[in-house]
C-alpha positions in Angstrom: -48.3 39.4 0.0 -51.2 39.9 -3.0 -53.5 36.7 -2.7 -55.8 37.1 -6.3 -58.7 35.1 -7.2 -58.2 32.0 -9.0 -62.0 32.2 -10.4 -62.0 31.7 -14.4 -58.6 29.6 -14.5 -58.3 26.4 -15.7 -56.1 23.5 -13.9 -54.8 20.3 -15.2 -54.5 17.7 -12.5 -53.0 14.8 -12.4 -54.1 12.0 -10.5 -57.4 14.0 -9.8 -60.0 11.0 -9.8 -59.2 10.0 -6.4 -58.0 10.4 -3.1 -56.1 14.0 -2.8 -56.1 14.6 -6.2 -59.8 15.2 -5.8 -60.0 17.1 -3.0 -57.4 19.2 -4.5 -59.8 19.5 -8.0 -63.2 19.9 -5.8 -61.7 22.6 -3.5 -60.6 24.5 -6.6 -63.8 24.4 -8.2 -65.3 26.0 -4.8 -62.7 28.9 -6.0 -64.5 28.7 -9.9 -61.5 26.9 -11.5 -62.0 25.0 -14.6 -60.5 21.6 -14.1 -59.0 19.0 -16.7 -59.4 15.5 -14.5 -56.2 13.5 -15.5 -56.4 9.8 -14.5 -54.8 6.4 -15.6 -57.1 3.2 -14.9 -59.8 4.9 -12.4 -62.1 6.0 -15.6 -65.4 5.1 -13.4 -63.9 7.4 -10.1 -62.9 10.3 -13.1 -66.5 10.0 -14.7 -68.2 11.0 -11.1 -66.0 13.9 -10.6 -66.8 14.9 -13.8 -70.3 14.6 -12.8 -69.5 16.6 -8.8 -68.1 19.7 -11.0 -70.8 19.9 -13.1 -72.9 20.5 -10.5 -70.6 22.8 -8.8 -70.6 24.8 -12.0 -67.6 24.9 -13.3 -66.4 23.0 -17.0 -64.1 20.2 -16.7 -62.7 17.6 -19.0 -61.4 14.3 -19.0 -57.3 13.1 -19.9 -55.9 10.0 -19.7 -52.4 8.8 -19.4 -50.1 6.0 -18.4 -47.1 7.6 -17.0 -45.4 4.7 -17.4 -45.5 6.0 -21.6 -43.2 8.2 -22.1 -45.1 9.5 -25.3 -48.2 9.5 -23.4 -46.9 11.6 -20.7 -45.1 14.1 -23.1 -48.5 14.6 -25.3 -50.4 15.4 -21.8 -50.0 19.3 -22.0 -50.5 19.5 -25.7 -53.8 17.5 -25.2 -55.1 19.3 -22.6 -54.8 22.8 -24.0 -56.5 20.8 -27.0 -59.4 19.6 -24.9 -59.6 23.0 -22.5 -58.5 26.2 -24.4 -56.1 27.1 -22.6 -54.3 26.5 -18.8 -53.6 28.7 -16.1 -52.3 26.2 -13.7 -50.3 22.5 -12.9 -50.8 20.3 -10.2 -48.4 17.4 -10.3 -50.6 15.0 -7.5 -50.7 11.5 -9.3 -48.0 9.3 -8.2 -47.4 5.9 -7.1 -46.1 4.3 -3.3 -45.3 0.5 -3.5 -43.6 -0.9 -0.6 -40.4 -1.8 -0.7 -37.0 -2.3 1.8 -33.3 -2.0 1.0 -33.2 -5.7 1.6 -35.4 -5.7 -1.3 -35.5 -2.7 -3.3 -34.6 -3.4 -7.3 -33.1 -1.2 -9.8 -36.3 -1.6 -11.9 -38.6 -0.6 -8.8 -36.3 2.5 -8.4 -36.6 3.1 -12.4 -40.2 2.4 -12.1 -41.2 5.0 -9.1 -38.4 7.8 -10.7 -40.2 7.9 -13.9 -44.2 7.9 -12.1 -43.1 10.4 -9.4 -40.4 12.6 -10.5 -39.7 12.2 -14.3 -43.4 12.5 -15.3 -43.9 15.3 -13.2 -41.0 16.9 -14.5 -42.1 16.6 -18.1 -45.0 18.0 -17.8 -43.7 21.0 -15.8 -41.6 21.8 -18.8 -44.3 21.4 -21.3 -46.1 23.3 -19.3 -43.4 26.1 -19.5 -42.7 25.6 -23.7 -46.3 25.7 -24.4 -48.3 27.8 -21.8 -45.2 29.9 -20.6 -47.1 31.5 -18.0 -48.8 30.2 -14.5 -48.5 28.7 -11.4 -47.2 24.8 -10.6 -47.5 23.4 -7.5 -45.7 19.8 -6.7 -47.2 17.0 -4.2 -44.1 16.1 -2.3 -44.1 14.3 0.9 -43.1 15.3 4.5 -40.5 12.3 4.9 -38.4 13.8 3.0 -36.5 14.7 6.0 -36.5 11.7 7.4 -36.3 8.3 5.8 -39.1 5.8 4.8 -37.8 2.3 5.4 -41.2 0.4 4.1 -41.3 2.8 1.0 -37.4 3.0 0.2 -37.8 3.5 -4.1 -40.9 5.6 -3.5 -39.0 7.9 -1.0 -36.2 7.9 -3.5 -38.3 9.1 -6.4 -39.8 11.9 -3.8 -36.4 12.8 -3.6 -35.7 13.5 -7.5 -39.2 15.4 -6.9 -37.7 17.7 -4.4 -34.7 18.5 -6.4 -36.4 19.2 -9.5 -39.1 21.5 -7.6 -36.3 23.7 -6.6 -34.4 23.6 -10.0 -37.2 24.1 -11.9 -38.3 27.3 -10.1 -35.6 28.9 -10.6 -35.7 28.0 -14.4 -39.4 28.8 -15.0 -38.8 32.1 -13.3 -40.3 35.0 -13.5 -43.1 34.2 -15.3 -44.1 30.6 -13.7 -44.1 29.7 -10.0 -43.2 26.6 -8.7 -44.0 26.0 -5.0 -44.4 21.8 -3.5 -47.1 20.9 -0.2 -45.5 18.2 1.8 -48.2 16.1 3.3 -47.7 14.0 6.3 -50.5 11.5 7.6 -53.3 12.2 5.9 -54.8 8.9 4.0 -54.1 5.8 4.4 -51.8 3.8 1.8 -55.0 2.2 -0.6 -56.2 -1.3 0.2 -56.2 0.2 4.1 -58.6 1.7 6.2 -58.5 4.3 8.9 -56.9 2.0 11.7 -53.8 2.3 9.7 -53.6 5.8 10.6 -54.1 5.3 14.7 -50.5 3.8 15.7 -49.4 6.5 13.5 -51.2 10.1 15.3 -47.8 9.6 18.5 -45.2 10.3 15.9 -47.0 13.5 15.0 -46.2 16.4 17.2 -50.2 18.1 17.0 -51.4 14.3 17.8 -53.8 13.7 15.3 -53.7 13.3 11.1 -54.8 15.5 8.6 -57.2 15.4 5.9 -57.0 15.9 2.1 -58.9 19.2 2.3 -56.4 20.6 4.4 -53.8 19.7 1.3 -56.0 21.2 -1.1 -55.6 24.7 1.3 -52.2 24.9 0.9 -51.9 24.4 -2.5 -54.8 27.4 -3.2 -53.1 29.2 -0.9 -49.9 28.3 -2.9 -52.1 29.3 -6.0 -53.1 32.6 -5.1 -49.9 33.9 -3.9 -47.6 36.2 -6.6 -44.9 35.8 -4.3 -43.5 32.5 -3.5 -42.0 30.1 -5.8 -39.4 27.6 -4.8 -41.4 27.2 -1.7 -42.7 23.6 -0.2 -45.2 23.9 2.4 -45.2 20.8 5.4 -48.8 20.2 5.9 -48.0 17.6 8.4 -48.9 18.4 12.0 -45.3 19.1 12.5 -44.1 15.5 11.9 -41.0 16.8 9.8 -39.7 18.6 12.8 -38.8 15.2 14.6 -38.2 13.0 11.9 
């Protein structure tokens, strides 16, 4: 399997001001990629990464966009080739986890997480395709997928559209654009909690600890520099799938 360098590229990622979407934008840097920082309301959290690249040498740029607007979302491409030149690559990261139960799960939470975590993502996958027609896309999915989330239950949902769309729209973009997903498992804890969310969490992971975001950011270079996967999703989870 080739593995080529990614230095000179440019990525557009979304969600990158925080969280794994910035570890996933600082550990391409390390590989001399060009980053577009999409973000929605963390402007201040966008503004230092801006900063952190600079220094790492690389350009970068600033997006934003309210996936929750559809016109927003489908001008997101367009505007970024605008701003950059030119793309190389996709990262779909940005997405939203509210909780909610079947007991009380709504149609409009379900609408609400589809559009933010599969519809969005989708959209600007295509773009991506009409208007750069050439590249690599790699999908944040999430390793639950073969299980169930009960606290989560439209997010998981949404995940689930993801999934679909990742392997449909592989083999559409084919040959020319790859589409390959990275799974994580317990990595971060939800926002508003700190680290002591994770601990009751490490027994249901077979490897008995949780991840970080840098080991995310891995598989999706490694995802990056491969010529020969598409259609792929990679569990980066400590093997928590495999007893879900």
């Amino acid at each position: 399997m080739t593995l080529r360098r990614l230095q000179g590229q440019t990525a557009l990622i979304t969600g990158a001001a925080k969280r794994i979407g910035r570890e996933i934008a600082v550990a391409l840097a390390e590989e001399g990629v060009n980053i577009v920082i999409h973000y929605r309301s963390s402007a201040q959290e966008a503004e230092e990464l801006y900063g952190h690249l600079a220094a790492q040498g690389v350009k970068s740029w600033l997006v934003r966009a309210d996936f929750e607007n559809a016109e927003e979302t489908e001008t997101l491409i367009e505007q970024s080739i605008e701003i950059a030149g030119s793309l190389d690559i996709l990262v779909n990261s940005a997405s939203m986890f509210p909780e909610s139960t079947l007991n009380d799960v709504s149609f409009e939470d379900l609408v609400q997480n589809v559009q933010v975590n599969a519809w969005a993502p989708f959209v600007l996958s295509r773009e991506f395709a009409r208007r750069v027609g050439r590249g690599k896309i790699v999908n944040l999915l999430d390793s639950r997928l073969n299980g169930y989330d009960w606290s989560h239950v439209a997010y998981f949902l949404s995940k689930h559209v993801f999934s679909v769309l990742t392997e449909m729209t592989a083999l559409e973009f084919a040959p020319e654009i790859t589409v390959n997903g990275v799974a994580p498992g317990l990595i971060l804890p939800p926002p508003g909690k700190d680290e002591s969310y994770l601990d009751p969490l490490v027994d249901t992971v077979p490897l008995k600890r949780h991840g970080s975001p840098r080991d995310i950011a891995e598989a999706v270079i490694y995802l990056l520099k491969s010529d020969f996967m598409t259609g792929h999703v990679i569990h980066v989870d400590g093997g928590r799938h495999l007893v879900e």
